[in-house]
C-alpha positions in Angstrom: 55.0 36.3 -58.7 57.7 33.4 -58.2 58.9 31.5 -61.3 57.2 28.7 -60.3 53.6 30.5 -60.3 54.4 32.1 -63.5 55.2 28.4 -64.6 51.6 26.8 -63.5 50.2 29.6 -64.8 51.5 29.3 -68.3 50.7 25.8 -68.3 47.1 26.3 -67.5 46.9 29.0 -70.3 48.2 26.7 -73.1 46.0 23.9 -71.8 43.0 26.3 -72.2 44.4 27.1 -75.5 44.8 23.4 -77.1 41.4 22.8 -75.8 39.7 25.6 -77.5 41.7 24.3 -80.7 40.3 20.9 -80.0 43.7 19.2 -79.6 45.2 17.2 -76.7 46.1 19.4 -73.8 48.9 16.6 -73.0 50.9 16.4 -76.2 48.9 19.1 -78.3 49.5 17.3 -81.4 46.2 14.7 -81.9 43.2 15.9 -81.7 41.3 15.2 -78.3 38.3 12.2 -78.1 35.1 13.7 -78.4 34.1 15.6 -74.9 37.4 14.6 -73.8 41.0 16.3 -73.4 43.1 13.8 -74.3 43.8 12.1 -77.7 43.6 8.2 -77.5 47.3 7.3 -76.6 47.3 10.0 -74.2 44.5 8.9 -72.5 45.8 5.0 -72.4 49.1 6.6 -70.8 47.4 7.8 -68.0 45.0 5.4 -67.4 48.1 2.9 -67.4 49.9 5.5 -64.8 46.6 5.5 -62.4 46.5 1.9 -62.5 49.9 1.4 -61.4 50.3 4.5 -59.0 46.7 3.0 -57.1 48.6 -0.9 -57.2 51.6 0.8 -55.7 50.1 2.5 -52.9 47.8 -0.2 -52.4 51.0 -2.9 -52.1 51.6 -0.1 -49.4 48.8 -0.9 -47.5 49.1 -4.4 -47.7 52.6 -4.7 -46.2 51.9 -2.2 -43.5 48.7 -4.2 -42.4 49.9 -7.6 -42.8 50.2 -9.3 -46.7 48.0 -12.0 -45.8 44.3 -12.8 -44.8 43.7 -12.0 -41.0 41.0 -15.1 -41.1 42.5 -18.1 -43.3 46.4 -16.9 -44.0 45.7 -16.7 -47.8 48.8 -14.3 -49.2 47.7 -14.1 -53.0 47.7 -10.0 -53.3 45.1 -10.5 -56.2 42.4 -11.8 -53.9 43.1 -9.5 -50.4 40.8 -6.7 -49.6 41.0 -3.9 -47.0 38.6 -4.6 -44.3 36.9 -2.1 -41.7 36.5 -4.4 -38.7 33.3 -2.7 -37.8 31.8 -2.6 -40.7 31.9 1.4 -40.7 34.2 2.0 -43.9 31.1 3.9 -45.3 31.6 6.2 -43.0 34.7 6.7 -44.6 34.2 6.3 -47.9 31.2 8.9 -47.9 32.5 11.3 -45.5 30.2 14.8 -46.0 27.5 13.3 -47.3 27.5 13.8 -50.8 31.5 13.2 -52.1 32.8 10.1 -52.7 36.5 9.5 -51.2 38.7 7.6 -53.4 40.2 3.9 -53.0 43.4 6.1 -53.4 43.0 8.5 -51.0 41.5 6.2 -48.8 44.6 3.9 -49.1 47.1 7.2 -48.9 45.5 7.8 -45.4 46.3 4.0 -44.4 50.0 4.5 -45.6 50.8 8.0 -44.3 48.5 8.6 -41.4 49.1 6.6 -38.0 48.1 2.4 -38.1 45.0 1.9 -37.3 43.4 -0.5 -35.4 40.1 -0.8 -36.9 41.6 -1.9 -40.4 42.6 -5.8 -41.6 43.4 -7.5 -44.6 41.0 -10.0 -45.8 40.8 -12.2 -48.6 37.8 -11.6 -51.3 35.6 -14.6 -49.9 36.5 -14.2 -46.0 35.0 -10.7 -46.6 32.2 -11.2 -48.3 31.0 -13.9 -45.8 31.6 -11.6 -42.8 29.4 -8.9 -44.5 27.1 -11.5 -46.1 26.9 -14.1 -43.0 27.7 -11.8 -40.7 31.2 -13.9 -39.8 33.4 -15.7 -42.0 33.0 -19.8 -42.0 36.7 -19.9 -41.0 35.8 -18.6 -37.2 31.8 -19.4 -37.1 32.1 -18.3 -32.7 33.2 -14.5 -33.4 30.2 -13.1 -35.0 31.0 -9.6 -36.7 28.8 -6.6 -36.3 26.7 -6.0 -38.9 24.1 -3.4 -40.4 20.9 -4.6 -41.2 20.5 -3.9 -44.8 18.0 -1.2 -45.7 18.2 0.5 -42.6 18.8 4.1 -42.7 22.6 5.0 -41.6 23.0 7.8 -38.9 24.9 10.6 -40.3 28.4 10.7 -38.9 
């Protein structure tokens, strides 16, 4: 076994230790939220560190696919979304039929994988019309395809 191996697997043994104890697998020193394995701080930690790892690779997205609203120019990063032109990203999003994929992972695939074609940036309300209205007041001519709702989706 490499050192590294014997490492991970240490590590996994003494987190299966301080949770048996009832502690915090993370700093082992507070005892762990009820049906959790963290204690409170080290739970805010890494909630703080997800939030700002999923920003990051999201700011990633956003300067890769343009950092402002394909319809009406808006640039506030607050209010852009990532748009599927076709309105597929379910097909994405739900891939095998009963997992969920991630925001992250979906925006990790936008970053490292090759640019795609079918993805813009959209501000919050040029979005919603195009899925609501079916295209956004901005550009009334260019209708967008849209799924009736309630209809069944094909599996992909």
């Amino acid at each position: 076994m490499q050192s590294s191996e014997r490492q991970k697997q240490r590590m996994k043994e003494r987190r299966h230790e301080l949770e048996a104890k009832g502690v915090c697998v993370n700093c082992g020193k507070r005892p762990a939220l009820s049906e959790q394995k963290y204690c409170k701080s080290c739970s805010k930690h890494r909630k703080e560190r997800a939030r700002v790892r999923l920003l990051a690779i999201r700011q990633a997205v956003l300067d890769r696919y343009g950092n402002a609203c394909a319809c009406c120019g808006e640039s506030n990063p607050g209010f852009l979304t990532i748009d599927h032109k076709n309105n597929d990203g379910w097909k994405e999003r739900k891939p095998n039929g009963k997992n969920f994929t991630s925001s992250e992972m979906i925006c990790r695939k936008l970053v490292h994988g090759p640019k795609r074609d079918d993805i813009q940036i959209l501000c919050y309300n040029c979005n919603c019309a195009k899925q609501r209205l079916g295209s956004c007041p901005h550009h009334p001519s260019v209708p967008a395809p849209r799924r009736v709702r309630g209809a069944r989706r094909k599996d992909v």
